[in-house]
C-alpha positions as CSV (number, residue, x, y, z in Angstrom):
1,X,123.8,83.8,137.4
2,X,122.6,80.4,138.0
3,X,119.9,78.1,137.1
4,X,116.6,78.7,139.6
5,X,114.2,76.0,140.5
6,X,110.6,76.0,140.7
7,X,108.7,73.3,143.6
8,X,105.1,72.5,142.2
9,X,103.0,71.0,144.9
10,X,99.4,70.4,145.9
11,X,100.2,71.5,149.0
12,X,101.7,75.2,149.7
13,X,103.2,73.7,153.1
14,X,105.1,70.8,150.5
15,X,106.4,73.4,148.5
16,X,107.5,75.7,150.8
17,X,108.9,72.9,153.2
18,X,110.9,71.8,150.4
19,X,112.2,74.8,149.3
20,X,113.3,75.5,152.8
21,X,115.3,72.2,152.9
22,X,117.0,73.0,149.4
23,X,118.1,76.9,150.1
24,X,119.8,75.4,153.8
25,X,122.3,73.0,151.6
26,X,122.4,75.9,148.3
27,X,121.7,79.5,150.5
28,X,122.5,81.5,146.8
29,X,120.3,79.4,144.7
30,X,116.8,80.8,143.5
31,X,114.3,78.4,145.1
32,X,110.7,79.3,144.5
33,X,107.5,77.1,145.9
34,X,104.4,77.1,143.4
35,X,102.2,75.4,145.8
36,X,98.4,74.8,146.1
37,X,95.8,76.8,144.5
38,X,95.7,81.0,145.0
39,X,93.5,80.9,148.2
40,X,95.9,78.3,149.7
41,X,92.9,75.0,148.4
42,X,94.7,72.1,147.4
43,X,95.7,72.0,144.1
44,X,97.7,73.4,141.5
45,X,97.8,76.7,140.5
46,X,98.6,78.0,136.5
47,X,98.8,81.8,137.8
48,X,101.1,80.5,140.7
49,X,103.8,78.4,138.4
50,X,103.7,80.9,135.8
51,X,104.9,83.8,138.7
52,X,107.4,81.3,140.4
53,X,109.2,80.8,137.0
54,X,109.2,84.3,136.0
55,X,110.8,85.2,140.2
56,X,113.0,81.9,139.4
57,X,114.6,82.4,136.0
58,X,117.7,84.8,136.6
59,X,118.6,83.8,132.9
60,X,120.4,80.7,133.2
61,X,116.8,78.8,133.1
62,X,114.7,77.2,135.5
63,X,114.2,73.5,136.3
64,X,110.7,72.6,137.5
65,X,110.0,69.5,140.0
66,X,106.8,68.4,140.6
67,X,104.8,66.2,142.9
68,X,101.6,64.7,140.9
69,X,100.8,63.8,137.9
70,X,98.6,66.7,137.5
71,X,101.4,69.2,139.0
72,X,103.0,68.4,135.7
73,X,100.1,68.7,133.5
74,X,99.4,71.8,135.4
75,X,103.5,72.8,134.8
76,X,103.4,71.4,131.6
77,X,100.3,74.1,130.5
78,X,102.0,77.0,131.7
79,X,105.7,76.0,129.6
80,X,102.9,76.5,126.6
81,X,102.3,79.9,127.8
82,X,105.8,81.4,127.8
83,X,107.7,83.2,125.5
84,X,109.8,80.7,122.9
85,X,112.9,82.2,124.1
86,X,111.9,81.5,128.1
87,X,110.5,78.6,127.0
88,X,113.9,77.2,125.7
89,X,115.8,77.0,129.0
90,X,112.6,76.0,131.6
91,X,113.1,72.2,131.8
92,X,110.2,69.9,133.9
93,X,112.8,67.3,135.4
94,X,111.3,63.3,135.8
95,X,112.7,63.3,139.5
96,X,111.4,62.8,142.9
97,X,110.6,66.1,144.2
98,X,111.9,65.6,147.5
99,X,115.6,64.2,146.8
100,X,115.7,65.8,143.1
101,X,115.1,69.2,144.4
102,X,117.8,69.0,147.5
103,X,120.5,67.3,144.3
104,X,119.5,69.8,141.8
105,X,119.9,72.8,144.3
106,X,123.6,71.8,145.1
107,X,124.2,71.5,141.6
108,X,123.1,74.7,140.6
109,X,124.8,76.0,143.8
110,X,128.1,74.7,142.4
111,X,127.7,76.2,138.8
112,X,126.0,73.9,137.0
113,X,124.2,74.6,133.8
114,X,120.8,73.6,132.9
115,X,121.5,70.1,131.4
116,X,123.6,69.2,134.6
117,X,121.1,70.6,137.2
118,X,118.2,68.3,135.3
119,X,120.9,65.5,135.5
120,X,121.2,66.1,139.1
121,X,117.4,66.1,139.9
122,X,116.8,62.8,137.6
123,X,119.8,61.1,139.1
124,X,118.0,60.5,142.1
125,X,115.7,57.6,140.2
126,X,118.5,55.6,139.9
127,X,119.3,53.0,143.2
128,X,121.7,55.3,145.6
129,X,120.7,58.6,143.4
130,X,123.6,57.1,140.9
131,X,124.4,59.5,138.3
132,X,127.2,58.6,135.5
133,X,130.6,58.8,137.5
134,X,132.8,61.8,136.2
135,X,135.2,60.7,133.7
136,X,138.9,60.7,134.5
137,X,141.0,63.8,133.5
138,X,142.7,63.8,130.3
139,X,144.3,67.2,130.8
140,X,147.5,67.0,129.1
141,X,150.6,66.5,131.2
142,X,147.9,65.3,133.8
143,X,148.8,62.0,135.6
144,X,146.1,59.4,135.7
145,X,147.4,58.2,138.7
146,X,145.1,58.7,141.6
147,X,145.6,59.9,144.9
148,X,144.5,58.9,147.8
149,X,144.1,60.4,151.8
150,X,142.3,58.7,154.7
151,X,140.5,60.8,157.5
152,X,137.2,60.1,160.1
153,X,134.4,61.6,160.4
154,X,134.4,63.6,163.6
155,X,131.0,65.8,163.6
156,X,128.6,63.7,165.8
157,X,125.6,63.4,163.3
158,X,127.9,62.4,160.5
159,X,127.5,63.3,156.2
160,X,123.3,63.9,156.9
161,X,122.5,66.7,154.4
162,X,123.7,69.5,155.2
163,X,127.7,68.5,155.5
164,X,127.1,65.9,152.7
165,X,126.4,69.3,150.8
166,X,129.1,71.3,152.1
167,X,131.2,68.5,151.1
168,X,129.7,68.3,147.6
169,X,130.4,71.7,146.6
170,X,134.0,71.6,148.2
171,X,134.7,68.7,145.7
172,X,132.7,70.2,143.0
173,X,135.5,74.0,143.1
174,X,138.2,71.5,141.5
175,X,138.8,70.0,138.6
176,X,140.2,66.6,139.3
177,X,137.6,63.6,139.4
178,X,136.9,62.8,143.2
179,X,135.4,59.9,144.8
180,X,135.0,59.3,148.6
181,X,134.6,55.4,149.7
182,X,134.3,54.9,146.2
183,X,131.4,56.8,145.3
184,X,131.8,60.5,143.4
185,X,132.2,62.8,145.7
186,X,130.4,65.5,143.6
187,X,126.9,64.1,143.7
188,X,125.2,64.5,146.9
189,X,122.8,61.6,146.9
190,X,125.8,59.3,146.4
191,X,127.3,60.4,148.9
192,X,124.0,60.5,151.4
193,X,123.3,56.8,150.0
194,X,126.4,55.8,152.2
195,X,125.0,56.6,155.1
196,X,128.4,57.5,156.7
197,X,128.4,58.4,160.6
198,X,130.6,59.7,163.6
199,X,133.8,57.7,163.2
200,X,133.3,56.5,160.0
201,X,136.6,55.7,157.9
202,X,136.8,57.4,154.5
203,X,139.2,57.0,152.2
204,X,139.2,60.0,149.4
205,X,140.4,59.2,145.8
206,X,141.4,62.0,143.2
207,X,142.9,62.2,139.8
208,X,143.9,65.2,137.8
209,X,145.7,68.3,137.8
210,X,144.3,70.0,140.8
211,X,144.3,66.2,142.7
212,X,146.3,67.0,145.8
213,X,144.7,70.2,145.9
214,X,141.3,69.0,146.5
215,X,142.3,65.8,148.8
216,X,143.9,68.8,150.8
217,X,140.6,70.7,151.1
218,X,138.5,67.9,152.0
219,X,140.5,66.4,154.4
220,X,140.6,69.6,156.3
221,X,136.6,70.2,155.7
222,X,136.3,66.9,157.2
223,X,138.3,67.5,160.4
224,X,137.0,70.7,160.9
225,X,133.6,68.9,161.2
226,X,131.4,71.1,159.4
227,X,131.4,73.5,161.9
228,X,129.5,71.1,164.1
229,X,132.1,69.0,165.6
């Protein structure tokens, strides 16, 4: 069970556009367009966010982006029209709707709650999409020493979206606290901020119990190319 978004547009093609673009990077994640009025006008639609949270919320709540200011007065009227205990986990997020729906997808594709996948879509107002930096491990018995691995980039169109995202959730199945060219590897538009191509050097840091675990798994990720090498 995972946390489902909701894309509120003026425009149906918006919504569904940019739902399309979030389910390629998080293919098991809930992503519902609530665009335009019912007979496909422009506008915003009551009837239409009220169904798309309802289709959206498999229990783990829903996170709405929106486009317009009136989107979220729209979204905003139709929170008021819930049940309380509904209400309680459907969260409008203060994000860009393009880049905060692709980060919060990922995020609830890797098993985030509801406070992380808001996190992730309001991360994206911040230069690079910079989100606080996970915290080193404490774990008992853990070292704090990190680890590091070197590897290229060998797929020809380099960490664009949809490997950036496969790399993302890689990172984000261990525990230890990852960063790639000094960035954390667990937030996507950190790592699409770098803008990293075909040959590009990367030097992968990790610290914690599962460390050489995960530098293992990306560093084979990464020569396998994404399956596009």
């Amino acid at each position: 069970m995972s946390v489902g978004l909701v894309i509120v547009s003026h425009s149906d093609k918006i919504a569904v556009g940019i739902g399309e673009l979030a389910v390629q990077m998080a293919p098991t994640t809930r992503v519902v367009p609530a665009g335009g009025l019912d007979d496909g006008a422009i506008g915003t639609s009551f009837e239409k966010i009220t169904r798309a949270i309802a289709e959206a919320d498999a229990g783990a709540g829903v996170v709405l982006l929106c486009d317009l200011g009136s989107a979220i007065l729209t979204a905003e009227t139709a929170l008021d029209f819930l049940a309380d205990d509904q209400r309680q986990r459907v969260v409008i997020a203060d994000a860009p709707i393009v880049e905060g729906a692709v980060a919060a997808a990922v995020a609830a594709e890797t098993g985030g709650d509801l406070a992380d996948v808001v996190t992730a879509a309001e991360s994206a107002n911040r230069p690079g999409g910079e989100a606080q930096e996970a915290p080193a491990q404490t774990n008992e018995g853990a070292s704090s020493e990190a680890l590091t691995a070197r590897t290229t980039l060998v797929n020809k169109d380099g960490l664009h979206a949809r490997p950036a995202a496969d790399f993302v959730k890689r990172a984000s199945d261990f525990e230890a606290a990852v960063t790639v060219n000094g960035v954390n590897a667990k937030s996507l538009l950190r790592i699409m901020s770098l803008g990293l191509g075909v040959g590009s050097e990367l030097t992968l840091s990790a610290s914690g119990p599962d460390a050489q675990d995960a530098l293992d798994a990306l560093v084979e990720l990464i020569g396998s190319g994404f399956g596009e090498a």
